[in-house]
PLY file of the C-alpha trace (Angstrom):
ply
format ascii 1.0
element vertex 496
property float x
property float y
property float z
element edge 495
property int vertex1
property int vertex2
end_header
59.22 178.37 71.48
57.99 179.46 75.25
55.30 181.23 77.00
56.55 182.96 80.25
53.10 182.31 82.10
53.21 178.75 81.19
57.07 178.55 82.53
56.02 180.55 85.79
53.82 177.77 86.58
55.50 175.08 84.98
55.75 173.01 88.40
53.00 174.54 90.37
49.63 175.39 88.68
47.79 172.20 90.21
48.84 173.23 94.31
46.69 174.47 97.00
48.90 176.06 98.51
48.46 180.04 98.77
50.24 181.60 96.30
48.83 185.30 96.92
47.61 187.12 100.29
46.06 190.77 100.98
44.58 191.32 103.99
41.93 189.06 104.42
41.87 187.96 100.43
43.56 184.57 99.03
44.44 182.73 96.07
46.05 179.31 96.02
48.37 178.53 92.75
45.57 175.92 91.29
42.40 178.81 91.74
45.18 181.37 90.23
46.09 179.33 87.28
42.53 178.34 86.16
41.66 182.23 86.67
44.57 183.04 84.10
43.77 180.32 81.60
39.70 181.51 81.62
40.75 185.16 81.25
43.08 184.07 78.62
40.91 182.45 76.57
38.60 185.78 76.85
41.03 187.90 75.80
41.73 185.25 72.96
38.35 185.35 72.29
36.82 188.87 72.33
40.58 190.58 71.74
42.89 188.67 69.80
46.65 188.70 70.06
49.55 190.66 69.59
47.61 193.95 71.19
48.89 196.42 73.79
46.52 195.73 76.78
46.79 199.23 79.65
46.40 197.72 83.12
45.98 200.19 85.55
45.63 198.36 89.12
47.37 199.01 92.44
48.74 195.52 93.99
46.01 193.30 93.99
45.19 189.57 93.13
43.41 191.36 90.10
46.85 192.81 89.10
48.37 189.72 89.17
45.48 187.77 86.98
45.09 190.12 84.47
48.76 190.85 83.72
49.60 187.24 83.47
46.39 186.33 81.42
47.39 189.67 78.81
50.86 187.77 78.61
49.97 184.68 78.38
47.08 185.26 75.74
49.89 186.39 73.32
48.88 189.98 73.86
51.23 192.79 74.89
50.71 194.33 78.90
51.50 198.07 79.58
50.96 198.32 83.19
50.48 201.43 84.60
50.02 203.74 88.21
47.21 204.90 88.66
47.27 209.04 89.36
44.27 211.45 89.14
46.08 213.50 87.11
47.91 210.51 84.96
47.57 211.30 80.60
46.19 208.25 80.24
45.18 209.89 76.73
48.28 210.13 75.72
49.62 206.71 76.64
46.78 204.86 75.25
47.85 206.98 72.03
51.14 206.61 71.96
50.88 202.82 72.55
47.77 202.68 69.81
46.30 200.57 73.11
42.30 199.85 72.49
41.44 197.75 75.46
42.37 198.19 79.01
42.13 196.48 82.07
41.33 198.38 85.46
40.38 198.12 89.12
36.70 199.65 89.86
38.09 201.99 91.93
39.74 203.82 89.26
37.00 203.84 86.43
36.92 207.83 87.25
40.36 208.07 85.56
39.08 206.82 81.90
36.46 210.28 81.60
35.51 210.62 78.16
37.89 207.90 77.03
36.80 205.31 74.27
37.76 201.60 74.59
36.59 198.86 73.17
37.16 196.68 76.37
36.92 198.07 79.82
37.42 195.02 81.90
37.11 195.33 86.32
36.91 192.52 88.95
33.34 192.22 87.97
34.47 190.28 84.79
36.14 187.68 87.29
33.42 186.99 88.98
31.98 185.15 85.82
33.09 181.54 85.18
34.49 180.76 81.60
33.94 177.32 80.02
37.18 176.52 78.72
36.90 173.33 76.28
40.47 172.70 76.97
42.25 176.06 75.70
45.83 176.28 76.38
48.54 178.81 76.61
49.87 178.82 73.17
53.96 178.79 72.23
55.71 182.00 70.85
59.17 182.66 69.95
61.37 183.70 72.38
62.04 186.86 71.44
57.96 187.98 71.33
57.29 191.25 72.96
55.52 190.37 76.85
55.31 193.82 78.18
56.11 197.51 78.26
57.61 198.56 81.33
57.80 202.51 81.86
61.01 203.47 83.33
60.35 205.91 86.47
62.03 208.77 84.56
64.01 209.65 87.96
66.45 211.37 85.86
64.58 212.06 82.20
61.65 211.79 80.44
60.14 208.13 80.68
60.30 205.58 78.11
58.58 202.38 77.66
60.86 199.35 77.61
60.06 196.14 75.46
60.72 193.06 77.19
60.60 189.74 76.10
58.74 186.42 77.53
62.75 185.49 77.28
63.96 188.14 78.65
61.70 187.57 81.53
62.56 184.05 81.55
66.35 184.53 81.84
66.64 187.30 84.60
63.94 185.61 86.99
65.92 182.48 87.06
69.08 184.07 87.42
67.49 186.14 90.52
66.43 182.71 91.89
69.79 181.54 91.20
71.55 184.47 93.22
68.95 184.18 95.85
68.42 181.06 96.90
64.87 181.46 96.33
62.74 178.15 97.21
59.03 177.27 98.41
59.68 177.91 101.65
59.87 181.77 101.42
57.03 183.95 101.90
57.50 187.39 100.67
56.48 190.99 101.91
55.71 192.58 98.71
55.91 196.71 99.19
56.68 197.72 96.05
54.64 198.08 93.08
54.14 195.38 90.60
54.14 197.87 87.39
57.52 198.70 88.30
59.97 196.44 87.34
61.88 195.91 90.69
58.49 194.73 91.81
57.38 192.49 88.63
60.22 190.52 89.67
58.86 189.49 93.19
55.62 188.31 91.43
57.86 186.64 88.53
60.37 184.99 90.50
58.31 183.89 93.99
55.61 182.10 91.30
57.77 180.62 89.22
59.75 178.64 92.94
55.80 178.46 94.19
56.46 180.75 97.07
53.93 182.71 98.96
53.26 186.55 98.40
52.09 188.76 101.05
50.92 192.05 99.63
50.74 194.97 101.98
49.59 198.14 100.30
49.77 200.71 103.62
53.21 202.25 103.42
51.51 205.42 104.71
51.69 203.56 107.72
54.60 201.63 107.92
55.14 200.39 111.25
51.91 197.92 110.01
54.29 196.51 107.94
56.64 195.12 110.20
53.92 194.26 112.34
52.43 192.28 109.54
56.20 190.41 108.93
55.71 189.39 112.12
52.13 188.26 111.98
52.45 186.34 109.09
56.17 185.22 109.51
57.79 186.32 106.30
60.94 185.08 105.52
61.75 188.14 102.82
60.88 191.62 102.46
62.04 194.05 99.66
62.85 197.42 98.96
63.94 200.83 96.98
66.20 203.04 99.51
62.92 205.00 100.28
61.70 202.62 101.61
64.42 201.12 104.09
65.21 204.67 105.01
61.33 204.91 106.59
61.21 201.91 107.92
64.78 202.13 109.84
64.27 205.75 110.67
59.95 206.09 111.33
59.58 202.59 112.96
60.33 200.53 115.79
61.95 197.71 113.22
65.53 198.22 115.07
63.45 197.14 118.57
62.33 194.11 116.51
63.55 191.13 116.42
62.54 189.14 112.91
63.51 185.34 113.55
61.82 183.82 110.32
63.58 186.35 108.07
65.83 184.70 105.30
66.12 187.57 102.70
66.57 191.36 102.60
66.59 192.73 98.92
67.89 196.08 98.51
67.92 197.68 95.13
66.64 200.67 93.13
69.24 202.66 93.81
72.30 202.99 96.02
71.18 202.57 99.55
74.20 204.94 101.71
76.47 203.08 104.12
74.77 204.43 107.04
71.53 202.83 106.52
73.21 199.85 105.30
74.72 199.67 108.17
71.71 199.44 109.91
69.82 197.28 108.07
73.13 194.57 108.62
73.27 195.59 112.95
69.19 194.26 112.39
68.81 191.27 110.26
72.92 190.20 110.42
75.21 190.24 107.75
74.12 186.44 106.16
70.54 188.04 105.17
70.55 191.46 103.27
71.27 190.78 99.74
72.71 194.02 97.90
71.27 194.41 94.02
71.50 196.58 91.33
69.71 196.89 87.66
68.09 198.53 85.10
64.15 198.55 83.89
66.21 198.25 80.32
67.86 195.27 82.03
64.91 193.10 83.01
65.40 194.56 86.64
68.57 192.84 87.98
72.27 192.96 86.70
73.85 192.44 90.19
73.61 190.53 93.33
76.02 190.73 95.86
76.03 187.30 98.14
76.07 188.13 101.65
78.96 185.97 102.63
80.87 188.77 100.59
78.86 191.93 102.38
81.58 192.18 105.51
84.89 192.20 103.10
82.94 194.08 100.22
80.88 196.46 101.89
79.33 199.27 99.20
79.87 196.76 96.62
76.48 195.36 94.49
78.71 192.00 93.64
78.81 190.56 90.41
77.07 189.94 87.37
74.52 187.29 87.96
74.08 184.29 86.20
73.81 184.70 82.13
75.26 188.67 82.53
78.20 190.15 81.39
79.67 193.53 82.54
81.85 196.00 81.95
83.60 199.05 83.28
84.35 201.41 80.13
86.13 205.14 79.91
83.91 207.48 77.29
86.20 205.67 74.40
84.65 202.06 75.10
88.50 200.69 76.43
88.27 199.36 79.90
89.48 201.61 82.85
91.90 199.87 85.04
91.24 198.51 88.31
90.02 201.08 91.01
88.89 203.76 88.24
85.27 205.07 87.32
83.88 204.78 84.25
80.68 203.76 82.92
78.59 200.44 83.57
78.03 198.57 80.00
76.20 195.21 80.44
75.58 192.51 77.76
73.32 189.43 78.23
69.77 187.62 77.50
67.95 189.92 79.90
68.83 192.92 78.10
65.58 194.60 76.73
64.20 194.31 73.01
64.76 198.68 72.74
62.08 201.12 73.30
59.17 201.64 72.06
58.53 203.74 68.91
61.74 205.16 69.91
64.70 204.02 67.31
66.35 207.34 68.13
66.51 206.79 72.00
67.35 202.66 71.56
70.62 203.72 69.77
72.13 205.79 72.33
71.18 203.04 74.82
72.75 200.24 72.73
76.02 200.52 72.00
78.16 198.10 69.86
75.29 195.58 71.51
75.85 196.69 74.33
73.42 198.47 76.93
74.95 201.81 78.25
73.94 202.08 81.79
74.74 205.72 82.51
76.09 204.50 86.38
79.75 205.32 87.26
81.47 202.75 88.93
85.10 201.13 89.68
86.14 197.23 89.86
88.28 196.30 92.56
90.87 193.66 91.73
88.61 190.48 92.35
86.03 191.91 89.90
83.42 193.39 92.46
81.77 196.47 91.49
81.29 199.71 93.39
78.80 202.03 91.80
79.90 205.65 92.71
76.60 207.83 91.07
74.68 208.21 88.05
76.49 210.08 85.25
73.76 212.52 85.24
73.98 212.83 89.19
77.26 214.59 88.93
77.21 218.03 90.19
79.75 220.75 88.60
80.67 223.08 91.11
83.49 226.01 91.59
85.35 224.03 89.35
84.56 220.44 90.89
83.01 217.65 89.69
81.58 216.20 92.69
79.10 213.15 93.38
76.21 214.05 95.67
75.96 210.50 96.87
79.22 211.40 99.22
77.22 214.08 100.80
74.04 212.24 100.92
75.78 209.83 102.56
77.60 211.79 105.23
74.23 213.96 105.72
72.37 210.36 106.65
74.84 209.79 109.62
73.21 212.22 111.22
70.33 209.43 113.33
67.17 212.51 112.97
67.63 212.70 108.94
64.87 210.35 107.37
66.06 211.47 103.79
68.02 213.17 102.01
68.96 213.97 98.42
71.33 216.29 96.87
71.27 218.13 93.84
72.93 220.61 91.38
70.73 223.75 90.52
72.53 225.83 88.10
73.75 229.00 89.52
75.50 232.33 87.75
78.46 232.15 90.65
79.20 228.43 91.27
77.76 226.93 87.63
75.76 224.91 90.09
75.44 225.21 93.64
74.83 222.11 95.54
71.33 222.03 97.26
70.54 219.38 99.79
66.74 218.54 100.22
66.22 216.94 103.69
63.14 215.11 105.84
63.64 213.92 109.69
61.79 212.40 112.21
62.39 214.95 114.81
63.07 218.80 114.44
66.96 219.53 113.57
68.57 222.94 112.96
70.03 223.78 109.19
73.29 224.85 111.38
73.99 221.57 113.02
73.49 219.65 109.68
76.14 222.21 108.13
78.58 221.36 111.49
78.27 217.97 110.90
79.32 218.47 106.83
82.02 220.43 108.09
83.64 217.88 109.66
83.00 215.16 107.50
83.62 216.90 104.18
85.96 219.08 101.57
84.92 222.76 101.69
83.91 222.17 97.76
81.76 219.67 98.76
79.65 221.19 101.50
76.00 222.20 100.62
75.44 226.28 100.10
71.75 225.51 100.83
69.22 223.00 102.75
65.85 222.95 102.34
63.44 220.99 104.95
61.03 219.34 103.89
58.67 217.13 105.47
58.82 214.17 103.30
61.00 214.24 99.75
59.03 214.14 96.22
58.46 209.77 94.52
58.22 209.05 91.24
55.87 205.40 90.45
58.77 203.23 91.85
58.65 204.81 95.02
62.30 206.36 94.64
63.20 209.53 95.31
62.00 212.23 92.51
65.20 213.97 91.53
64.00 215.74 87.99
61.32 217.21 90.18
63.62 218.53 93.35
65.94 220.08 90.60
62.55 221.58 88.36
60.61 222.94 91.31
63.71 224.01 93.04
62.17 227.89 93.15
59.04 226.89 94.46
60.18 224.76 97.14
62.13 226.72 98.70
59.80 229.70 98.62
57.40 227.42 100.39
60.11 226.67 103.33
60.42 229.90 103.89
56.67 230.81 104.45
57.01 227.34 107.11
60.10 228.84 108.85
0 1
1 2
2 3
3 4
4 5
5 6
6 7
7 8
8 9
9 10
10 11
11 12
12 13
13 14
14 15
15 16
16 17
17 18
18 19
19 20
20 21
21 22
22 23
23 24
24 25
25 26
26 27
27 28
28 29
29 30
30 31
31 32
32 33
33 34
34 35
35 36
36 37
37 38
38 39
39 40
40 41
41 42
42 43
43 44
44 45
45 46
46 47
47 48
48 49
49 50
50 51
51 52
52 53
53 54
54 55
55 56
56 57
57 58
58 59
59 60
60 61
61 62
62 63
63 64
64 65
65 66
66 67
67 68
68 69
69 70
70 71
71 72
72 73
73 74
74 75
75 76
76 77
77 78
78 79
79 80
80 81
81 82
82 83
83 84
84 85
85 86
86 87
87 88
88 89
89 90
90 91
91 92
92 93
93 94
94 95
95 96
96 97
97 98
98 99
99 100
100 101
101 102
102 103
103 104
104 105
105 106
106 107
107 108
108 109
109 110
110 111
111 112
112 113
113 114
114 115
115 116
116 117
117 118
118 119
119 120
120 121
121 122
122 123
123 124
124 125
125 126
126 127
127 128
128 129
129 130
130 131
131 132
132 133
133 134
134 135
135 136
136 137
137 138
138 139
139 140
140 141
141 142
142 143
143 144
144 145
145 146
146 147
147 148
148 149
149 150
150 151
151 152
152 153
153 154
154 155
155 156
156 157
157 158
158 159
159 160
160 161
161 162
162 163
163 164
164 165
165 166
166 167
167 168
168 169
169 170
170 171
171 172
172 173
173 174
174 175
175 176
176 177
177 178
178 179
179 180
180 181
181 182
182 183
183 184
184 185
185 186
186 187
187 188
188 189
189 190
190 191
191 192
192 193
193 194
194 195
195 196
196 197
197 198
198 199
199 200
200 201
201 202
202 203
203 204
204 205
205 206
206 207
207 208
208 209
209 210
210 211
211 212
212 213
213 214
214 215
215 216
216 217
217 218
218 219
219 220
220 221
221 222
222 223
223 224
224 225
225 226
226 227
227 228
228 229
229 230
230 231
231 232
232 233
233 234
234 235
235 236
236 237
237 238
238 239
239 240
240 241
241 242
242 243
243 244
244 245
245 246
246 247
247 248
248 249
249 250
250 251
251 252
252 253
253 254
254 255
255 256
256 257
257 258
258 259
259 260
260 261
261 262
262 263
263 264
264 265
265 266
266 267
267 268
268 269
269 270
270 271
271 272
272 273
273 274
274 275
275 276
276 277
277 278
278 279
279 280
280 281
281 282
282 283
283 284
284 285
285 286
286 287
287 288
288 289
289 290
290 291
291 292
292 293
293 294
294 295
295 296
296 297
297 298
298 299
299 300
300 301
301 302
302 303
303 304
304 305
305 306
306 307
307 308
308 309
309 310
310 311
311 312
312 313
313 314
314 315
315 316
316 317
317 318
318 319
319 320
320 321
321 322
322 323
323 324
324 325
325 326
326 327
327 328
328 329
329 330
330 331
331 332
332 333
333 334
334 335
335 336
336 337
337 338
338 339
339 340
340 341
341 342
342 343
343 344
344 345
345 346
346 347
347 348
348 349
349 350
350 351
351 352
352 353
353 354
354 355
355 356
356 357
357 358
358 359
359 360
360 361
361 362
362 363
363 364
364 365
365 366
366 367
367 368
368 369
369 370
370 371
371 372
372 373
373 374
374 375
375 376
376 377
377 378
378 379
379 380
380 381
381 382
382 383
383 384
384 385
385 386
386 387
387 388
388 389
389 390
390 391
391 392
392 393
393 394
394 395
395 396
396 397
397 398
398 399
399 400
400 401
401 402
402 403
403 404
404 405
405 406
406 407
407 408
408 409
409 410
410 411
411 412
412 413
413 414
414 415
415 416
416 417
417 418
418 419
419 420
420 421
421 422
422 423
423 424
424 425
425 426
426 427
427 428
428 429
429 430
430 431
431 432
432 433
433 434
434 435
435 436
436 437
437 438
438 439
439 440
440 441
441 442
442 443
443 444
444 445
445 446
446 447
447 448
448 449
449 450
450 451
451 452
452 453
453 454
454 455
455 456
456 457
457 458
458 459
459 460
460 461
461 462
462 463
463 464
464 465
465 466
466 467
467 468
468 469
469 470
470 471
471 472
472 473
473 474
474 475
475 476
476 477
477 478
478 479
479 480
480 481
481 482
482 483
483 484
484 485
485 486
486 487
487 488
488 489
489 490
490 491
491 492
492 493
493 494
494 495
């Protein structure tokens, strides 16, 4: 029997010490805890259990109450991001959810909506009288949330994950990250994705700080903020390490309280690897990699390995086991691709209402990752690209992460991402969708490919653009550059 809120704060719910920041807003672990148990016991109370619960909040010390209070009341949280134009109809449908919990500020997104709850930061303000309620046990394998995946390559589905499930992969992240008390994190990245759930599970549960910073529109206010408020950690999706090493003065910086740069999401090209390493040294950027089906992490490179394995995400961590598998479920030999499958007590409960979609993902109990990687000899993984990434051309089957990463060499490129759009000459011709910081000619990008890469490779179109498409997680929208392919480009060419 367990309760994941009850393990987060197993060892810290009676300390003063600040356990949330946001600009000039608080929260210390003992004011947080109480918070969760009175909301709690109103959910218990006016609710009931085993509900789906919507929460749609941005980062906020109202996000962080209400989800763990939904969790911890034996109820079921669906967080969601907020967007104007968001079918919140149809996900309160599909996940039969009757109450909801949501910042004021959004109240404009629920129209004509019926719920039977509507509960804002005005319910907070309210003291409960608790006559000593407490978290209640549940089995292990009870249902604690439904993550959305960010669909960067298909539709999205919700994920099931379990207070165990939880449990498992935010001690193993501790584990692989030497996570303590002492750290004080920069938190970027949106708790309702999963990447980010983790900083809020795993930083509570060691009874580290949290500094939230929701002004990425600005970000050279985040490293000044680092600074102000001496963070030891900061974390990030490429997108977000490619703006802040290529639209802010953070290579001028010097960061002399940082412990801890987590990089996941995605693969993160040598280039701006590179430069992340020549800022905060080789002992402090910690290379990741997982899954929203995973619980967030499978891998964690440990940066005494980054020199000799550089492009590598590591290992399994703690609890995980993975495998490199051709189509026929043998293992390829070392130094081949094939396909990711990863076993372990942090892989997801399937996905909701979707028995179809769960079986393709789980094979022989085993989650199917759709990555392509290789294992070198000493068992550290490389991943090469998703499966789906791959981009058949005159013949080829070529990975657009190689030309993604020779395009982000060049120091004016902010971003760039690569895709296949299916074309009657080449079956698809490789398009390269490109941002920088200062104006560059389509020529001298296509000199540069020349010399870096195979004439099958090169890109027979670039498109400018002045920042690339994100999905919810911040990551780069892929579906959408390959769906609005037409209508992008048509609109470069009324800029040129």
């Amino acid at each position: 029997m367990t309760n994941l809120v009850k393990w987060l704060f197993e060892k810290n719910k009676d300390k003063k010490k600040i356990a949330i920041s946001i600009a000039k807003e608080k929260i210390s672990y003992q004011e947080l805890y109480q918070k969760i148990i009175e909301t709690s016991q109103m959910i218990s109370q006016t609710i009931g259990k085993e509900r789906n619960i919507l929460l749609v909040s941005g980062n906020s010390i109202f996000f962080a109450i209400s989800y763990l209070s939904i969790i911890g009341s034996g109820n079921i949280c669906v967080p969601l991001k907020y967007d104007k134009n968001m079918n919140l109809k149809g996900i309160k449908e599909e996940t039969e959810s009757e109450n909801i919990f949501i910042q004021k500020k959004y109240l404009g997104v629920l129209e004509n909506l019926k719920f039977k709850s509507i509960i804002t930061e005005e319910n907070f303000k309210k003291k409960s009288v608790i006559n000593d309620y407490q978290l209640k046990e549940y089995l292990p394998t009870k249902i604690a949330v439904i993550v959305f995946t960010s669909g960067t390559t298909g539709e999205p589905k919700g994920v099931m994950l379990t207070h165990n499930n939880i449990i498992k992969n935010t001690d193993s992240i501790i584990d692989g990250l030497f996570l303590t008390e002492g750290d004080k994190i920069m938190v970027v990245l949106p708790f309702y994705y999963c990447f980010g759930a983790t900083l809020l599970h795993t930083h509570l549960r060691v009874g580290a700080e949290i500094v939230i910073n929701n002004n990425f529109l600005l970000p050279q206010k985040i490293v000044e903020e680092m600074l102000h408020k001496q963070c030891t950690e900061i974390a990030g999706v490429p997108t977000i390490f490619h703006i802040l090493l290529r639209q802010t003065k953070i290579r001028q910086t010097k960061f002399p309280h940082i412990r801890c740069v987590q990089q996941s999401g995605g693969k993160l090209t040598n280039p701006y690897l590179k430069e992340l390493v020549n800022i905060f040294g080789y002992d402090r950027v910690f290379v990741m990699y997982g899954l929203t089906e995973a619980t967030s992490r499978l891998c964690i490179l440990n940066p005494k390995y980054l020199k000799t394995k550089f492009g590598s995400v590591g290992k399994g961590i703690k609890g995980t086991k993975l495998k490199i598998l051709n189509s026929d479920l043998t293992p390829t030999k070392i130094g081949e691709p094939g396909e990711i499958y990863a076993t372990g007590e942090n892989i997801m409960a399937g996905y909701y209402k979707d028995e179809r979609e769960t079986k393709k993902k789980m094979i022989n109990g085993m989650l199917k990752t759709g990555d392509i990687a290789m294992e070198d000899k000493e068992g550290f993984i490389y991943i090469l690209d998703r499966e789906s990434n791959f981009i058949k051309s005159r013949g080829y089957r070529i990975g657009g992460k190689i030309i993604e990463q020779v395009i982000a060499e060049i120091p004016e490129v902010v971003e760039v991402a690569v895709v296949g759009i299916e074309d009657n000459l080449f079956g698809e011709k490789i398009v390269a969708y490109i941002s920088t910081n200062k104006k560059v000619k389509k020529k001298e990008i296509l000199s540069y490919c020349n010399k870096k890469l195979q004439n099958h490779e090169l890109p027979a179109e670039i498109i400018l653009l002045q920042s690339l498409p994100k999905n919810n997680s911040f990551k780069i929208d892929y579906k959408k550059l390959k769906k609005e392919y037409e209508i992008l480009r048509k609109n470069q060419e009324q800029n040129d």
